[in-house]
C-alpha positions, 0 to 999 in steps of 0.5 A: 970651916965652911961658913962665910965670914958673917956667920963666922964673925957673928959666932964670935962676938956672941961667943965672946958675950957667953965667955964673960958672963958678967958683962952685959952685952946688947947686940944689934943688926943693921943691914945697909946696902949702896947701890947705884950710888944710893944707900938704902936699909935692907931691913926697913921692910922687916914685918913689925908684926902687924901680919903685913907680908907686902914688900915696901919701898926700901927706905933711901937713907942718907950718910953724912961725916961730921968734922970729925970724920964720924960717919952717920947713917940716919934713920937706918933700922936697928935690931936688937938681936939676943943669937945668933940665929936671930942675927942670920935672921934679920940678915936673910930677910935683908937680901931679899930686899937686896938690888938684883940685877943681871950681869953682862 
């Protein structure tokens, strides 16, 4: 198979909600991405239907652990996804937000 390793994991985890019927799943996207030692949500830009196509800032995000070593990432997006198309999706839409730079 072809496919990289997310399209094949998400083929998975949704596969594995359509084989036992009787739980009930709810399946997110978030879309991270550290640059530059700065963390930013790739998907904070996502129209939210208001029709605005404009690309926003990207929205800085902060981690932080806990005692516990629970890694925390506040104010990143979430996105309930029901396919998985709907998760390629938001992950599509996310590298367009991705830092591009040219490489020596």
């Amino acid at each position: 198979e072809t496919r990289g390793f997310v399209p094949r994991a998400l083929s998975q985890v949704f596969g594995e909600k359509y084989d036992v019927p009787e739980n009930e799943f709810n399946i997110q996207v978030s879309y991270l991405e550290i640059y530059n030692e700065s963390a930013h949500d790739l998907l904070s830009g996502l129209p939210r239907g208001d029709g605005d196509a404009a690309q926003p800032p990207l929205k800085k995000l902060d981690i932080t652990e806990d005692n516990h070593g629970v890694v925390t990432v506040k104010g990143l997006t979430v996105v309930p996804v029901t396919s998985v198309d709907d998760a390629l999706n938001c992950l599509f839409e996310g590298e367009l937000y991705r830092a591009k730079s040219q490489h020596p």
